[in-house]
N, C-alpha and C positions, 0 to 999 in steps of 0.2 A: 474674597477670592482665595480661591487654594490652587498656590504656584504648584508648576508642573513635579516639580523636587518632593514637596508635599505629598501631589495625587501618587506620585512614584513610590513613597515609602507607607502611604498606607496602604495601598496597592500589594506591594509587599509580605507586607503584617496580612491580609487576607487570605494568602496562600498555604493551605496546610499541604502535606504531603502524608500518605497513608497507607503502607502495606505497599509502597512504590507509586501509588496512583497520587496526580495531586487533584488538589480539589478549591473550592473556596468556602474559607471561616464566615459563620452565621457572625451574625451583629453582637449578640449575646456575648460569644466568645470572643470577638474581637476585642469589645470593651475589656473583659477577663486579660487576654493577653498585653492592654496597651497602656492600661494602670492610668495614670490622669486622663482621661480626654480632652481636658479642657487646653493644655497646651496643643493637640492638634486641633483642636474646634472653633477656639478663643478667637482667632481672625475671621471665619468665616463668620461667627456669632455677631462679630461687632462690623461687619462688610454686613451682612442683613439688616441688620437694625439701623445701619445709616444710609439706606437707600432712600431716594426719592419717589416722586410719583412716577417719575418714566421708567426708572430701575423697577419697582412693584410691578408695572404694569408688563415690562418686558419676561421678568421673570414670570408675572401671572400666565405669559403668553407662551414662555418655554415651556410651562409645565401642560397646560392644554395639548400642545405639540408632542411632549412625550408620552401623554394619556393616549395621542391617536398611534402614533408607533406602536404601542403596548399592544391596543387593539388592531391594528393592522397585522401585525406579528403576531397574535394568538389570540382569531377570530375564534375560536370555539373557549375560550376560556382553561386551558388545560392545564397550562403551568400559570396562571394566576385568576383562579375562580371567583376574586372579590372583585365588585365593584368598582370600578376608578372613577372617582368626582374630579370634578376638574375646579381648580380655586376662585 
């Protein structure tokens, strides 16, 4: 699990600003900017890997749930053209 103080400081780190506008840092850059990931990663890595069958299955279920949001939200595919599988 990533406590809320966590979600808040990478949240953070995502934020560029640019000629006044801000904006949000690609993934690429973020890792560039945040040097280890593994100190931000390392709890979530080892919170997945010790989940059980009902944790798997729930999370299998959240991610179904955000594949239809995704598509519910951009029925025509325009800001994300790929495909979404669901796990």
């Amino acid at each position: 699990m990533i406590w809320r103080v966590e979600q808040r400081g990478i949240g953070e780190r995502m934020i560029t600003t640019e000629e006044g506008k801000s904006g949000c840092r690609g993934y690429g850059s973020f890792l560039d900017t945040t040097g280890d990931t593994d100190t931000w990663l390392a709890p979530l890595r080892r919170d997945l890997e010790n989940l059980d069958e009902s944790g798997r299955r729930r999370l299998r279920e959240l991610q179904h749930l955000l594949v239809d949001l995704v598509e519910r939200l951009d029925p025509a595919k325009k800001i994300n053209p790929r495909e979404l599988t669901r796990a």
